[in-house]
N, CA, C and O atoms as a Tinker XYZ file with bonds, in Angstrom:
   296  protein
     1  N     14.221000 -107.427000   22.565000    73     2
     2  CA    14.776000 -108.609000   23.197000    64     1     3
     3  C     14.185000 -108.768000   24.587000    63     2     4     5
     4  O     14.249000 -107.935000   25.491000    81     3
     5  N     13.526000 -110.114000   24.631000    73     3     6
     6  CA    13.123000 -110.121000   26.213000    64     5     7
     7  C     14.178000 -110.484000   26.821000    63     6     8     9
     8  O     15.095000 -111.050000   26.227000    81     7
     9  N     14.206000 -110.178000   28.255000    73     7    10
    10  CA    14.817000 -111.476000   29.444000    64     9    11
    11  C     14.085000 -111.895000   30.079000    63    10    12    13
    12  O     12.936000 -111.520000   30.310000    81    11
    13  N     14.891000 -113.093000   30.612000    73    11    14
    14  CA    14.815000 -114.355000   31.696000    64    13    15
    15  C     13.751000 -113.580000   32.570000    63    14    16    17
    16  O     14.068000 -112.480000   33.024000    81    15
    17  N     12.505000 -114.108000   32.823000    73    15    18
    18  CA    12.061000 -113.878000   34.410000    64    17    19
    19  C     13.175000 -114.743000   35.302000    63    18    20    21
    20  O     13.631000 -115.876000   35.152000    81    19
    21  N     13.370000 -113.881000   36.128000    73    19    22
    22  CA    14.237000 -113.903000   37.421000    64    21    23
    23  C     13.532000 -114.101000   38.684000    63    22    24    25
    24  O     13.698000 -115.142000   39.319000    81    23
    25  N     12.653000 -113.054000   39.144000    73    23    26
    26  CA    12.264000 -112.734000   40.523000    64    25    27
    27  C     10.723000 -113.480000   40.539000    63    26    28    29
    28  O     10.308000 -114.334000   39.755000    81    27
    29  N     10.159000 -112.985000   41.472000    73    27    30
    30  CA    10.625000 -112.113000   42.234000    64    29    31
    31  C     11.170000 -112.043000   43.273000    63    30    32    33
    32  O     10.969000 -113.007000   44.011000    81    31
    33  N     11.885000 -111.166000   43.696000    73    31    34
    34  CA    13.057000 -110.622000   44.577000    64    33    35
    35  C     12.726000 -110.799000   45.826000    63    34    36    37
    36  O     11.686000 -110.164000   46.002000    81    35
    37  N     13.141000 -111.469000   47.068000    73    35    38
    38  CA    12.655000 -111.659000   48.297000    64    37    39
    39  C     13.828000 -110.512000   49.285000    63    38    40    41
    40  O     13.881000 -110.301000   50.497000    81    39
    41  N     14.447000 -110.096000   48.423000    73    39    42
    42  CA    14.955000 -108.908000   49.589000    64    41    43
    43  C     15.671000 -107.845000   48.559000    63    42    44    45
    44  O     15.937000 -107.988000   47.366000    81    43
    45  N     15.854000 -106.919000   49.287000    73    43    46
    46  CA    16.329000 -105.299000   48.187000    64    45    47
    47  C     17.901000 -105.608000   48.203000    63    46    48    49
    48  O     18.604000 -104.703000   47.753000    81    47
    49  N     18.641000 -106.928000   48.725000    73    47    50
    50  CA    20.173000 -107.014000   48.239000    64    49    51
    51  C     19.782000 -107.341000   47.225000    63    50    52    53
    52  O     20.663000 -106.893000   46.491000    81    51
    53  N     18.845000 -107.973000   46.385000    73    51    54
    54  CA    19.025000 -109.108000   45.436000    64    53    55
    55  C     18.748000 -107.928000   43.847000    63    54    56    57
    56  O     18.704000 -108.280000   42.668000    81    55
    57  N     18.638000 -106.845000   44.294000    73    55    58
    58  CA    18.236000 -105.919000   43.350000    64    57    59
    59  C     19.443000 -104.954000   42.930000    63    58    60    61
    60  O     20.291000 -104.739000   43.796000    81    59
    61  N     19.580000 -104.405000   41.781000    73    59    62
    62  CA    20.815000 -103.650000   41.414000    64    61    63
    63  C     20.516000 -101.847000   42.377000    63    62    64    65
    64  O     19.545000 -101.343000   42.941000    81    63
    65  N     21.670000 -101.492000   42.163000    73    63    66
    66  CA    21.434000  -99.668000   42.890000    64    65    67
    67  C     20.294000  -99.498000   41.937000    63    66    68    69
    68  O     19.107000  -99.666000   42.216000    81    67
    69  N     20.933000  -99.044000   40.448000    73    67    70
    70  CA    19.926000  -98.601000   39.791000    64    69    71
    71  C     19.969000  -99.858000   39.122000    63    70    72    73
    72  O     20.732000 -100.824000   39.098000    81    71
    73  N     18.538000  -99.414000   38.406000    73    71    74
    74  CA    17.778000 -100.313000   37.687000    64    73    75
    75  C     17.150000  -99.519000   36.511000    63    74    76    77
    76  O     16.623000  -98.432000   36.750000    81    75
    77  N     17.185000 -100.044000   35.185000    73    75    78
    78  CA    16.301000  -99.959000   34.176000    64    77    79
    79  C     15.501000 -100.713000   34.011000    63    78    80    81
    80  O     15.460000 -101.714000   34.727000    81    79
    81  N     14.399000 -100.458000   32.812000    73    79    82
    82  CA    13.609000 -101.504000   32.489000    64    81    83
    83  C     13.975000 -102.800000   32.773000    63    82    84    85
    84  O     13.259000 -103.429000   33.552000    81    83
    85  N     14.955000 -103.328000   32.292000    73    83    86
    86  CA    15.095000 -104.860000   32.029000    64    85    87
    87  C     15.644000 -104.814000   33.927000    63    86    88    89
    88  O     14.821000 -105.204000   34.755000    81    87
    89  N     16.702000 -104.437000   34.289000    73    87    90
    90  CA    16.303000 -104.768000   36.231000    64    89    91
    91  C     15.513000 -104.789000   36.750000    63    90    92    93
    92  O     15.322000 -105.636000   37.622000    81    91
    93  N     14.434000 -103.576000   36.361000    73    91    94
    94  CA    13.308000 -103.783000   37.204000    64    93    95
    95  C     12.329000 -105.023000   37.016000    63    94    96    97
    96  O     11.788000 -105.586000   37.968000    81    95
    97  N     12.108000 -105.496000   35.285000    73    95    98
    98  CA    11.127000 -106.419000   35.324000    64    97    99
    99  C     12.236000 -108.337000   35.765000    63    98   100   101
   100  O     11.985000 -109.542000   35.787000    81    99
   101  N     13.004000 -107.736000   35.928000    73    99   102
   102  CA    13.668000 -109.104000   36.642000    64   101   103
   103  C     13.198000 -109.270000   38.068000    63   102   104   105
   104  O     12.670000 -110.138000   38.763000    81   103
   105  N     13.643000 -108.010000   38.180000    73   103   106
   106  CA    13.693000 -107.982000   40.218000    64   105   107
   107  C     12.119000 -107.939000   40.109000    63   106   108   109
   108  O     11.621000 -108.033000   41.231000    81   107
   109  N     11.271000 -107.836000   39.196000    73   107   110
   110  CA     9.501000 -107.545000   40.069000    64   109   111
   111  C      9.109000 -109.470000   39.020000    63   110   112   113
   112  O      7.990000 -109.976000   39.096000    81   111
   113  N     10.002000 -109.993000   38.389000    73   111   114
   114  CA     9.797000 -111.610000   38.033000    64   113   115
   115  C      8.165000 -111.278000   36.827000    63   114   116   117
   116  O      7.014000 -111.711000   36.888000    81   115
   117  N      8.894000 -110.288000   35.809000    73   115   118
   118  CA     8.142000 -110.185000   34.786000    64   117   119
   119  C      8.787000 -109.429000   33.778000    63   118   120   121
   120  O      9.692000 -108.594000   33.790000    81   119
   121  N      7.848000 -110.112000   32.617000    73   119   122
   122  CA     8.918000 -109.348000   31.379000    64   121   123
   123  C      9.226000 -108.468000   31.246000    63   122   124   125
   124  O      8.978000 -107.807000   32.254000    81   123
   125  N      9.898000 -107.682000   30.210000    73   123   126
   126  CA    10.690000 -106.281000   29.966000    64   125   127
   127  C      9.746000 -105.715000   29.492000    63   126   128   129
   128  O      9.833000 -104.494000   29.629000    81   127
   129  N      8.248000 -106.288000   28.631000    73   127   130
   130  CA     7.439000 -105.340000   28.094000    64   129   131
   131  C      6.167000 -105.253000   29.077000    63   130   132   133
   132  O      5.271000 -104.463000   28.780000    81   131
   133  N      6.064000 -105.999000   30.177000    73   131   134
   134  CA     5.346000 -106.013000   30.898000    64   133   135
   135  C      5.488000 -104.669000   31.905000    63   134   136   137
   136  O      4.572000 -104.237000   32.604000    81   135
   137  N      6.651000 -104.187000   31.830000    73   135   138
   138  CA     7.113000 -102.687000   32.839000    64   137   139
   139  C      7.243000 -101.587000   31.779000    63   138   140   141
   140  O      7.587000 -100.406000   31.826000    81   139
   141  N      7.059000 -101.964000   31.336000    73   139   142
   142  CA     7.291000 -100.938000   29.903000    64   141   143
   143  C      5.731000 -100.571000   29.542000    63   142   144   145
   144  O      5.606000  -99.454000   29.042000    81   143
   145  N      4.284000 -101.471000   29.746000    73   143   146
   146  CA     3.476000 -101.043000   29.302000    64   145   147
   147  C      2.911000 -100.986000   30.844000    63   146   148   149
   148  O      1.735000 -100.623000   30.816000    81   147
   149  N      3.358000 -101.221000   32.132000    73   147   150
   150  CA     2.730000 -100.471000   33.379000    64   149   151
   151  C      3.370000  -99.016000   33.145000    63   150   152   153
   152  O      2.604000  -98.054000   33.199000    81   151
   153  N      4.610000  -98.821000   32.911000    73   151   154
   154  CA     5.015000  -97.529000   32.965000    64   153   155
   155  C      4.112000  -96.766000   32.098000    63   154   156   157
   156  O      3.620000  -95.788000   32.660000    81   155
   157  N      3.673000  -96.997000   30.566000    73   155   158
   158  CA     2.831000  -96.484000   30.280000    64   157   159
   159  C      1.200000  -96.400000   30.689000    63   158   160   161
   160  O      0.338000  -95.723000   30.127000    81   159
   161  N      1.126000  -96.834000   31.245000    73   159   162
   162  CA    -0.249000  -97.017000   31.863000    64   161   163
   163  C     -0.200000  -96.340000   33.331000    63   162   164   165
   164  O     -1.349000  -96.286000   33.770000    81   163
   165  N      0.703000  -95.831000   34.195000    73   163   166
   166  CA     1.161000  -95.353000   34.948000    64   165   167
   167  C      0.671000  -96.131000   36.427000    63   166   168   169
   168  O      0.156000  -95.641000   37.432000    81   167
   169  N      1.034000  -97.449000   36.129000    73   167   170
   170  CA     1.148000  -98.716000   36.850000    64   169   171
   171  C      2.582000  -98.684000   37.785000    63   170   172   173
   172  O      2.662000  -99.441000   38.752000    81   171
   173  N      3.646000  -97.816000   37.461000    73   171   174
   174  CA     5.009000  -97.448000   38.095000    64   173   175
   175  C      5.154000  -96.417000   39.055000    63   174   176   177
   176  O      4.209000  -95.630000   39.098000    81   175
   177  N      6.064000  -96.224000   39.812000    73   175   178
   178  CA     6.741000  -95.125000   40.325000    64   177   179
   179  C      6.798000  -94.437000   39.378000    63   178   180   181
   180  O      6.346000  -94.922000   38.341000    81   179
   181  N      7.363000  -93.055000   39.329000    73   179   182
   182  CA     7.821000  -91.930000   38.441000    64   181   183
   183  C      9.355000  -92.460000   38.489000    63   182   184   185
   184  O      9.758000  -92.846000   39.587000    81   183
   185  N     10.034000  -92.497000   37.638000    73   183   186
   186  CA    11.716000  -92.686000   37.588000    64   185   187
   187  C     12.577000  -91.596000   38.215000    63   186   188   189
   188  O     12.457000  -90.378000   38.080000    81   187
   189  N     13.415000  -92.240000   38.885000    73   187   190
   190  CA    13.889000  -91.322000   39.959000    64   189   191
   191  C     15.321000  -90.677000   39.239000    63   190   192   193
   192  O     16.125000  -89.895000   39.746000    81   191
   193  N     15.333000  -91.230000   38.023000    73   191   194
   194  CA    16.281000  -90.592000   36.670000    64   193   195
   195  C     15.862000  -90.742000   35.600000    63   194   196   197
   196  O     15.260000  -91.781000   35.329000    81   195
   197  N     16.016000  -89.944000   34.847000    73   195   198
   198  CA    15.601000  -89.590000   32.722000    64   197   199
   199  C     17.187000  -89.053000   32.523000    63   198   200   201
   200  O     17.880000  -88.116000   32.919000    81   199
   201  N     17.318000  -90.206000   31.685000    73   199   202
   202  CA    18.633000  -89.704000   30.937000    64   201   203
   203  C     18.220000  -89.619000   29.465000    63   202   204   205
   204  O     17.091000  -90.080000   29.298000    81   203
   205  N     18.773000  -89.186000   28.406000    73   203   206
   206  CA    18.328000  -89.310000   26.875000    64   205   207
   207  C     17.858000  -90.461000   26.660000    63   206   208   209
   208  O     16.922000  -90.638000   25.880000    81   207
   209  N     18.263000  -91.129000   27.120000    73   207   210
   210  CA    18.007000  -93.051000   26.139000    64   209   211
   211  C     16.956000  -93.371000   27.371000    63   210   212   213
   212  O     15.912000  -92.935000   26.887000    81   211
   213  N     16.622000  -93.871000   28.665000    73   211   214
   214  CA    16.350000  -94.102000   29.217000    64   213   215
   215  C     15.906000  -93.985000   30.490000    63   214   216   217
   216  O     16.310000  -92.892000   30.887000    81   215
   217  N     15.033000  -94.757000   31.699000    73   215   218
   218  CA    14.736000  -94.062000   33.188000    64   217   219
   219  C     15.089000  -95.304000   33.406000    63   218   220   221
   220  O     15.095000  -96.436000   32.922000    81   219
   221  N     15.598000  -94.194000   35.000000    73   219   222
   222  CA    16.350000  -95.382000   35.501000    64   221   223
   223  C     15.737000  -94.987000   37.204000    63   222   224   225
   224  O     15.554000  -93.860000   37.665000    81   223
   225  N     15.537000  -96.192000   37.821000    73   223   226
   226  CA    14.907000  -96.150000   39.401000    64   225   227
   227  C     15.859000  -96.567000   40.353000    63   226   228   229
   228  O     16.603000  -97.463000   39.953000    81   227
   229  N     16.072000  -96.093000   41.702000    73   227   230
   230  CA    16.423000  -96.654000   42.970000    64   229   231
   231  C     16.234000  -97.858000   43.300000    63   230   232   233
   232  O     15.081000  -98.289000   43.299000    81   231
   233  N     17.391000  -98.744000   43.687000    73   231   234
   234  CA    16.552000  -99.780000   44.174000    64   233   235
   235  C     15.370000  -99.919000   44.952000    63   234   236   237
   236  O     14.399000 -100.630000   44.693000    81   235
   237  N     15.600000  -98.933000   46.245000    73   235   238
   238  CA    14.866000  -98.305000   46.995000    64   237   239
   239  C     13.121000  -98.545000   46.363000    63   238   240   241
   240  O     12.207000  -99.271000   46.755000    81   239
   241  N     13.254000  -97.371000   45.020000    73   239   242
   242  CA    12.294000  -97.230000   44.308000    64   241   243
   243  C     11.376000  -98.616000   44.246000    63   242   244   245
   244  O     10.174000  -98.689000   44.498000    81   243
   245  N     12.424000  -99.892000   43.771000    73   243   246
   246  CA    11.812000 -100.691000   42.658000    64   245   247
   247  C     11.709000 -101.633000   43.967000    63   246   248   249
   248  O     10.998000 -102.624000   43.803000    81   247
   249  N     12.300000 -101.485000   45.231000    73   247   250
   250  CA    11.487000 -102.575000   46.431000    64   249   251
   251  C     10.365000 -102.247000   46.876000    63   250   252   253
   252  O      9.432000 -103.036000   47.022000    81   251
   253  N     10.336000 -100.928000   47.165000    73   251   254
   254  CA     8.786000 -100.409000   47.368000    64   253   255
   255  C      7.758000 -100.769000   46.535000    63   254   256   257
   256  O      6.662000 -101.098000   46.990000    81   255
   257  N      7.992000 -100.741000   45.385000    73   255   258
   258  CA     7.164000 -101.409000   44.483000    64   257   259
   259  C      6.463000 -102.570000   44.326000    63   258   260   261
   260  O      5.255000 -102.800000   44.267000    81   259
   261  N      7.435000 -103.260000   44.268000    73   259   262
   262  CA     7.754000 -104.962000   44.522000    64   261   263
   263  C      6.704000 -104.930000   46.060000    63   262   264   265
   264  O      5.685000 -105.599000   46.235000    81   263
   265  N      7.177000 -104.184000   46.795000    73   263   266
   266  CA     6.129000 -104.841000   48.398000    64   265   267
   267  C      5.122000 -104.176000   48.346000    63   266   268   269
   268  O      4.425000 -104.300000   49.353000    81   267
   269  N      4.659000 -103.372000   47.435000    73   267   270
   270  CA     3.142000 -102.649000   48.080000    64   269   271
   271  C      2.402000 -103.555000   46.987000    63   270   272   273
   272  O      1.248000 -103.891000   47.251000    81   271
   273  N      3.097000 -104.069000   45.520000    73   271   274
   274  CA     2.419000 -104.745000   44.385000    64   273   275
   275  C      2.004000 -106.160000   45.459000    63   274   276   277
   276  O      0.838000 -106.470000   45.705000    81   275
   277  N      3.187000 -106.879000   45.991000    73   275   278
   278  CA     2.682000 -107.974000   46.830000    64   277   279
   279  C      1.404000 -108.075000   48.002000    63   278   280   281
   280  O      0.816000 -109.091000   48.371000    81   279
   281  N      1.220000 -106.798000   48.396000    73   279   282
   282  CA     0.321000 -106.396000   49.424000    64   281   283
   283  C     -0.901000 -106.502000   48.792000    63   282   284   285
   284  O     -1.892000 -107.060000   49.264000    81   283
   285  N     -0.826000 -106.006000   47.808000    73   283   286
   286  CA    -1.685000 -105.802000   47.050000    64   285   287
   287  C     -2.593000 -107.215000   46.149000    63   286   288   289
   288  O     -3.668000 -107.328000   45.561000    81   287
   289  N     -1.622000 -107.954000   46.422000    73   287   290
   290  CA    -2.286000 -109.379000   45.577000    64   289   291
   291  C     -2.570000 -110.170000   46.411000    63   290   292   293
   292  O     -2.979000 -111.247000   45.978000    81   291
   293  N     -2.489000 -110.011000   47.869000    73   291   294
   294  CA    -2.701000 -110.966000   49.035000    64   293   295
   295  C     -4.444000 -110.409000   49.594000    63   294   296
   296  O     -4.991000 -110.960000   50.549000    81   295
């Protein structure tokens, strides 16, 4: 199931504490399989949690992201 592009996110309120896949590719304003195949490609942070089912990141994590990816396209 995809979701909604949302973002991207112009400040780290607008982002959840944690975040999974589907938060993060909201808050970075791209699909759910679009973070799913950077994570495999190791296009991501490392997840700052592994639970059985899933990783889950800091917001922290997923703003840093979001601003060095923007730095990066300017």
């Amino acid at each position: 199931m995809q979701t909604e592009t949302v973002g991207p996110v112009t400040s780290p309120d607008e982002i959840p504490e944690v975040c999974g896949v589907a938060e993060f590719a909201a808050a970075a304003g791209v699909k759910t399989d679009t973070i799913t195949r950077y994570r495999w490609a190791g296009k991501l942070p490392d997840p700052d949690w592994v639970t059985a089912r899933q990783v889950l990141w800091s917001r922290a994590t997923v703003w840093d992201w979001i601003q060095h990816r923007r730095r990066r396209r300017r």
